[in-house]
C-alpha positions as a printed NumPy array, in Angstrom:
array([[  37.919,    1.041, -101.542],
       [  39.393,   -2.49 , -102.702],
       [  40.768,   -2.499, -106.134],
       [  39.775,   -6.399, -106.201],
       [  36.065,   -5.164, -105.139],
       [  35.907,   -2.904, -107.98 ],
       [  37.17 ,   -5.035, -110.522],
       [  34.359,   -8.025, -109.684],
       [  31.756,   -5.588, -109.931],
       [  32.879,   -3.916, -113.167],
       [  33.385,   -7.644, -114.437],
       [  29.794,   -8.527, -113.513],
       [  28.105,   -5.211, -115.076],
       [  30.097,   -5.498, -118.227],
       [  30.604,   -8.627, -118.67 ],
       [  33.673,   -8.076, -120.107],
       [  37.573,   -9.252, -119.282],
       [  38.528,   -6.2  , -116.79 ],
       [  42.1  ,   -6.235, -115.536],
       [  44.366,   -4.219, -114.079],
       [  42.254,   -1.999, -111.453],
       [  44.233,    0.591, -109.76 ],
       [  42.73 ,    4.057, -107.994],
       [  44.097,    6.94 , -108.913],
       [  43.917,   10.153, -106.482],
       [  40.104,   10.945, -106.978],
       [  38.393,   14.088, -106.064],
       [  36.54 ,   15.584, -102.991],
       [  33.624,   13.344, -103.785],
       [  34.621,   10.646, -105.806],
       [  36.78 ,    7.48 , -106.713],
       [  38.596,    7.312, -109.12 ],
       [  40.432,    4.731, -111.096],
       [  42.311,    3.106, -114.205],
       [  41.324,   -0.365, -115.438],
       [  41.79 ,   -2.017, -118.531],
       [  38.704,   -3.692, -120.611],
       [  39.795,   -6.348, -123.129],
       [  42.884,   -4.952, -123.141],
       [  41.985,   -1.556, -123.608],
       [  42.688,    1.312, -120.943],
       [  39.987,    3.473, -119.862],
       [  39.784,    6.007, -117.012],
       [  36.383,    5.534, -114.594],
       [  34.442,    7.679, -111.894],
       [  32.729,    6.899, -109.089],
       [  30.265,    9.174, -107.419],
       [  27.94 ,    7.993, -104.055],
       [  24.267,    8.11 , -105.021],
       [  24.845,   10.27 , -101.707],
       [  26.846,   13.155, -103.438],
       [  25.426,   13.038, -106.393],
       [  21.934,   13.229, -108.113],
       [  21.769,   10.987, -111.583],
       [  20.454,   14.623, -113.414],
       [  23.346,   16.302, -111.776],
       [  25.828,   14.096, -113.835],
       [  23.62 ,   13.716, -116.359],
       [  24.131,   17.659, -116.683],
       [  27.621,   17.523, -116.348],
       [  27.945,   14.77 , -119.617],
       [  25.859,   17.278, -121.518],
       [  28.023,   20.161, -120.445],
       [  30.798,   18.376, -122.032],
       [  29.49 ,   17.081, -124.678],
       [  28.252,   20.916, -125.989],
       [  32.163,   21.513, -125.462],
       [  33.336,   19.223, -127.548],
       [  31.103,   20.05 , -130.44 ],
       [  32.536,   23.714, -129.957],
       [  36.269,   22.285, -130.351],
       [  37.132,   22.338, -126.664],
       [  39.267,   19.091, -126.042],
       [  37.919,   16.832, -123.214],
       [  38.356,   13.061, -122.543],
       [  36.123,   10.959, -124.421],
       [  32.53 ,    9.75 , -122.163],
       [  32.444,    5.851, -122.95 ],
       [  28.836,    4.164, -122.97 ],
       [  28.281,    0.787, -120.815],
       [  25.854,   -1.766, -122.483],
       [  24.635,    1.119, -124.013],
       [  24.734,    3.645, -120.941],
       [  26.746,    6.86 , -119.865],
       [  26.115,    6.375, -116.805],
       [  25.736,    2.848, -114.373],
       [  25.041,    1.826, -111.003],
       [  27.523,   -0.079, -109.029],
       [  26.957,   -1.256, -105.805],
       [  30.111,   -2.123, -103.888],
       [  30.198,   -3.001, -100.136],
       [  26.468,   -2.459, -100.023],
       [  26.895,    1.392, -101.258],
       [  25.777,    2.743, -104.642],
       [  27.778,    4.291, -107.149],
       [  26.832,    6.156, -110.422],
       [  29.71 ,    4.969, -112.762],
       [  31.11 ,    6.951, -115.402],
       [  33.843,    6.241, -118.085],
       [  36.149,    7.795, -119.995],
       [  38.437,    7.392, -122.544],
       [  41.971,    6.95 , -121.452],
       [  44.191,    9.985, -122.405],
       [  47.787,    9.014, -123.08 ],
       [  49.329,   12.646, -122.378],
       [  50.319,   13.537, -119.344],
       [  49.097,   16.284, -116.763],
       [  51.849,   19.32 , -117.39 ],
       [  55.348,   19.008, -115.877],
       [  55.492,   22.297, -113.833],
       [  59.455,   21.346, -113.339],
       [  60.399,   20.989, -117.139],
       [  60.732,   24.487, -118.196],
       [  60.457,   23.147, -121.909],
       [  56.339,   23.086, -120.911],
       [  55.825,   25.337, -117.717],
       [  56.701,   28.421, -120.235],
       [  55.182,   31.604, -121.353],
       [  53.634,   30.467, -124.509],
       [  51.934,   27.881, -123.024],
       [  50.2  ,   30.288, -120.092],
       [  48.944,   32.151, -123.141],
       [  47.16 ,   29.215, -124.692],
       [  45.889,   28.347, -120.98 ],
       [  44.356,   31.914, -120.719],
       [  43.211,   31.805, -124.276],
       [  41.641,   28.371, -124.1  ],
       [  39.443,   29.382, -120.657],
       [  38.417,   32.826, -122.535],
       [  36.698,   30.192, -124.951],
       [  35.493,   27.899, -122.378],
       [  33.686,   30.905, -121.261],
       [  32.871,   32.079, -124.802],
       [  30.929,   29.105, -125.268],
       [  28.951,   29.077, -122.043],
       [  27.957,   33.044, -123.076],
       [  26.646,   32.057, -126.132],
       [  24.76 ,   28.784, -124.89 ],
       [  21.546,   28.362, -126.392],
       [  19.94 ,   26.281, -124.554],
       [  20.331,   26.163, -120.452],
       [  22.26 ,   23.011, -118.94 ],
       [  20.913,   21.779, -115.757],
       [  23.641,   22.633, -113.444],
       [  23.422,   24.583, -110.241],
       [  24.334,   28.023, -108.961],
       [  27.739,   27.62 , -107.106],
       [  26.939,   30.206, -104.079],
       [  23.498,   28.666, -103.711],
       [  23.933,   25.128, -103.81 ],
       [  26.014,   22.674, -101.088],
       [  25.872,   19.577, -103.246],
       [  28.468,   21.577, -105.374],
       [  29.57 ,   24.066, -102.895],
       [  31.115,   22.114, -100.114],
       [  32.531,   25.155,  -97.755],
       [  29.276,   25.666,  -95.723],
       [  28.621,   21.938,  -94.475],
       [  32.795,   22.37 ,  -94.098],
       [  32.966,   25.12 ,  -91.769],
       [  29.875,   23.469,  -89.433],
       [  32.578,   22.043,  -87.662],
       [  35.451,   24.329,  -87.653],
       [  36.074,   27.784,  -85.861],
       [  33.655,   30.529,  -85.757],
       [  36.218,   33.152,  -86.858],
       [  36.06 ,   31.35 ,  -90.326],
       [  32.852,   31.177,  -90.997],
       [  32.447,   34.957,  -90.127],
       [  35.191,   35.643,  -92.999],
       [  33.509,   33.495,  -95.516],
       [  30.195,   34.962,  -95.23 ],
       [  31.617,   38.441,  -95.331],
       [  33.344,   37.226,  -98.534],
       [  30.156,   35.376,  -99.766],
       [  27.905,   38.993,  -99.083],
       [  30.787,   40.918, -100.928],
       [  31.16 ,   38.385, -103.763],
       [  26.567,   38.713, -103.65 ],
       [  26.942,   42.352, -104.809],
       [  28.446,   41.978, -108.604],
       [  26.095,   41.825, -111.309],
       [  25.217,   38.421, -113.044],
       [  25.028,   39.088, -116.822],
       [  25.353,   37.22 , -119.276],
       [  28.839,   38.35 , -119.961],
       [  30.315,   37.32 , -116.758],
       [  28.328,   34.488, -115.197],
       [  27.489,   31.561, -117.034],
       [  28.495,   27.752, -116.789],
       [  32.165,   26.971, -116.138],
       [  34.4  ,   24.565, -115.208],
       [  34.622,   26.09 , -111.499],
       [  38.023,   23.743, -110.829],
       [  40.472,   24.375, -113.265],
       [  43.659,   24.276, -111.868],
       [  46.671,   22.279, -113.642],
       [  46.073,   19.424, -112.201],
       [  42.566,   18.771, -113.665],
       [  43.872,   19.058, -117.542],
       [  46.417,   17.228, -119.933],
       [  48.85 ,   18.775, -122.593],
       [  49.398,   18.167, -126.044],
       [  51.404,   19.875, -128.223],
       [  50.156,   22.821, -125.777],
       [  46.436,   21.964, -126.204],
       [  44.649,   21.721, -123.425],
       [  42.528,   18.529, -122.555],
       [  40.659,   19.333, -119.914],
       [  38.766,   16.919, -118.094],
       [  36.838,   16.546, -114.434],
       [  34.213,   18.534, -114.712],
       [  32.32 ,   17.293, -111.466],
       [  32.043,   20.609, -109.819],
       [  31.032,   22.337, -113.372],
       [  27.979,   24.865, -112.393],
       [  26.77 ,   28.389, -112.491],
       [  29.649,   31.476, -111.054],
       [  30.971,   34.115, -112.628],
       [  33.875,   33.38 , -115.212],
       [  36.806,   35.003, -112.904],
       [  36.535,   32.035, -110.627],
       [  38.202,   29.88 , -113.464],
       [  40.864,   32.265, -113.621],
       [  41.414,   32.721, -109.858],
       [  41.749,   28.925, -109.223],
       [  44.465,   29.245, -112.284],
       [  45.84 ,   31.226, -110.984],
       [  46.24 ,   30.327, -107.3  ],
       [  47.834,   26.895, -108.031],
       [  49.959,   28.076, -110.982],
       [  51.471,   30.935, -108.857],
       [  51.69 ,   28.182, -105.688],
       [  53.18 ,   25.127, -107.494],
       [  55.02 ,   27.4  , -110.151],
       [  57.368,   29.599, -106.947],
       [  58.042,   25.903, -105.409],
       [  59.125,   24.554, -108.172],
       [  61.417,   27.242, -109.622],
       [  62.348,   30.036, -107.198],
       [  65.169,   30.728, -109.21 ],
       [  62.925,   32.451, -111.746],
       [  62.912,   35.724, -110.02 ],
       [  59.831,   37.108, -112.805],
       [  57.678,   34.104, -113.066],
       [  54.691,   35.386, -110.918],
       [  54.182,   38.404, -113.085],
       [  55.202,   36.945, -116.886],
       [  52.495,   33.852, -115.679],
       [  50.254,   36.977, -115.3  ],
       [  51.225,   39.132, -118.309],
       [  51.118,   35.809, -120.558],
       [  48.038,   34.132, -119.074],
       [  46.002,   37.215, -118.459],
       [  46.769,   38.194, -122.565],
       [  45.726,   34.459, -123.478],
       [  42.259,   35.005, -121.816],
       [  41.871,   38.958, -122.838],
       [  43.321,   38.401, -126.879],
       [  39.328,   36.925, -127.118],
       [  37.279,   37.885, -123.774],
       [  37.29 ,   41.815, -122.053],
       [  38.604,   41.916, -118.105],
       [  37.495,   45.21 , -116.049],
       [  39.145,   46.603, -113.066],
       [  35.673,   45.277, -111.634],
       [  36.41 ,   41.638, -112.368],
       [  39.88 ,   41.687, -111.433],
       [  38.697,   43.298, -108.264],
       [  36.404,   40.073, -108.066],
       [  39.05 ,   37.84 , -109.261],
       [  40.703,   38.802, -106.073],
       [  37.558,   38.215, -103.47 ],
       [  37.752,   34.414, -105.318],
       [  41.738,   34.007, -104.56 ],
       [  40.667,   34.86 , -101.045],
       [  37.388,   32.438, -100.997],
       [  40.204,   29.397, -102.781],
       [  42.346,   30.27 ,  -99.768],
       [  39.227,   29.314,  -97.208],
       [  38.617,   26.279,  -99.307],
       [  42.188,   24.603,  -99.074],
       [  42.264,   25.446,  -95.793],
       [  39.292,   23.56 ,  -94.631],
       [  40.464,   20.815,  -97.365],
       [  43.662,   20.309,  -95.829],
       [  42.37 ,   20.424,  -92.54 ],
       [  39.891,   17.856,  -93.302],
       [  41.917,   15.605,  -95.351],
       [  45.858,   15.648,  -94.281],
       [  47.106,   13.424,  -91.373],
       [  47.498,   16.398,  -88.917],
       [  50.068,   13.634,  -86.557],
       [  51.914,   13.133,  -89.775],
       [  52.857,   16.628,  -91.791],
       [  55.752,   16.935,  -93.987],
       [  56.894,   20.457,  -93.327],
       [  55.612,   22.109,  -96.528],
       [  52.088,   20.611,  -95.401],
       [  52.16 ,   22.875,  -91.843],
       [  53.945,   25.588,  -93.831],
       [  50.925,   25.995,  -95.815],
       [  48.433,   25.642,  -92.632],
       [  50.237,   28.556,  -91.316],
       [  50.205,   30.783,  -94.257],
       [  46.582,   29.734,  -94.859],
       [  45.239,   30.819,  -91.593],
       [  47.806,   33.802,  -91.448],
       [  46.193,   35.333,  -94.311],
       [  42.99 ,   34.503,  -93.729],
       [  42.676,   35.893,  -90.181],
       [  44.826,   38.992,  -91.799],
       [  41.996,   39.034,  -94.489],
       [  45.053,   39.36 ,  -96.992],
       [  44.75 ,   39.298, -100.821],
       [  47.035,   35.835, -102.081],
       [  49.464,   37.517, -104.967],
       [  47.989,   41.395, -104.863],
       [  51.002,   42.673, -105.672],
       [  51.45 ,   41.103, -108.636],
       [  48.263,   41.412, -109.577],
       [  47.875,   45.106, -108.582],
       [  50.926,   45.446, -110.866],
       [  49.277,   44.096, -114.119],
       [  46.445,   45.595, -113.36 ],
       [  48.506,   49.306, -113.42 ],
       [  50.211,   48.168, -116.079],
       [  47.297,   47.187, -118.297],
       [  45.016,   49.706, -117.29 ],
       [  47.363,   52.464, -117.029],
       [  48.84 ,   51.654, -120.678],
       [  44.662,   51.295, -122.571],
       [  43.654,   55.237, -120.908],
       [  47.176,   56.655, -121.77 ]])
């Protein structure tokens, strides 16, 4: 989508002096962008009416909003003569706009060792068992959908429609295993559902968390898988000199979320159906998205690995999961 395009239609809604448009790497659904409004940076959203139902968002804002009254740190939501969310219409397709306020901090630096440490996996641990605190103790229910049931939030089944039967076969064996676990109150409830490091700032080791698009109804572990997926992924790239970093992320993480919130050897045997349902998601991501005639070679290394393990039907990280899991477990019966 054209900046320029963008910046005459956010010009003519607002009628305010908008300047400097530029997208930033949006999600699965969406566009996303930086822009200035009388001199003042904001970050904006948006969504096809085609993706996304007005409620649906409307949801989503009221998700954060009970959040941020509980002392969870999110992005500001900006109004727009008045509104939280707009229409936009831009190359004859609609839009719902949404705008937040623009967070100076940056996403964390999983190279500067000074960040990507062991006190700060704690507090990322700690601040999801309170995330999911929060949605346990919820009053009132938010309007959001079930994850498994629903394709407007779940992508994967429209996904695998046009990929290889022997995928869809493993994800609906993993969707009729992941069927069977109970759904109390304790460990399904509203979450974030994406919350990888890429979809939260740092400051002074708070969390900011922010994107909450694909926020809806799963059991809490699937926050922690996706956690942990990407921070055991990015963190062994970017530091294979640290020989113990899988398992102190673990230890220190894992502590974090359980100093406030109880795991079982049931939800960590969950926790590791969801590592294995992330690993069919990226896969038909990546095969969707990347320019197959164009890979750099840790793009096809990945392909590989992805379909090598899911054919295989392997567990990403067991080992070091199966470890902590001894450990922990072993160490509360003794």
């Amino acid at each position: 989508m054209d900046s320029h395009k963008i910046l005459l239609s956010l010009s003519k809604l607002t009628n305010q002096d908008i300047t400097n448009v530029k997208r930033l790497s949006g999600g699965f659904q969406n566009v996303v962008f930086h822009f200035q409004m009388n001199n003042r940076p904001y970050i904006a959203r948006l969504t096809p009416f085609l993706k996304r139902s007005k409620a649906l968002i409307e949801a989503e804002l009221g998700y954060i909003d009970l959040l941020k009254r509980n002392q969870i740190y999110t992005p500001d939501v900006i109004t727009i003569n008045g509104k939280c969310i707009s229409t936009l219409i831009i190359d004859n397709e609609s839009y719902w706009l949404t705008v937040f306020q623009y967070v100076e901090d940056k996403e964390i630096d999983v190279s500067d060792l000074s960040q990507w440490n062991n006190a700060f996996f704690y507090e990322w641990g700690k601040t999801i068992a309170k995330l999911h605190g929060i949605s346990e103790n919820m009053e009132e229910k938010i309007n959001r959908p079930v994850w498994m049931d629903d394709e407007e939030i779940n992508p994967m089944p429209s996904m695998l429609e046009e990929s290889e039967p022997w995928l869809k076969e493993i994800y609906d064996d993993y969707k009729s295993r992941l069927a069977t676990f109970p759904k109390t109150k304790e460990r399904f409830g509203l979450i974030h559902n994406d919350l990888h490091q890429g979809n939260f700032f740092v400051k002074a080791q708070q969390l900011i968390i922010f994107d909450f698009d694909d926020c809806a109804y799963n059991w809490f572990v699937q926050d922690l898988s996706t956690s942990i997926y990407h921070a055991l992924w990015t963190g062994s790239s970017y530091h294979p000199e640290w020989i113990t970093f899988q398992q102190e992320f673990l230890k220190h993480f894992l502590k974090g979320y359980t100093s406030s919130r109880s795991l079982t050897e049931a939800d960590l045997t969950q926790l590791t159906l969801f590592l294995q349902i992330r690993e069919v998601f990226l896969y038909l991501l990546f095969q969707k998205s990347w320019d197959h005639d164009h890979l750099e070679q840790w793009q096809s290394d990945k392909l590989i690995e992805l379909e090598e393990n899911l054919r295989q039907k392997k567990i990403p990280y067991e080992q070091e999961l199966r470890m902590w899991m001894n450990e922990t477990f072993n160490h509360h019966s003794s």
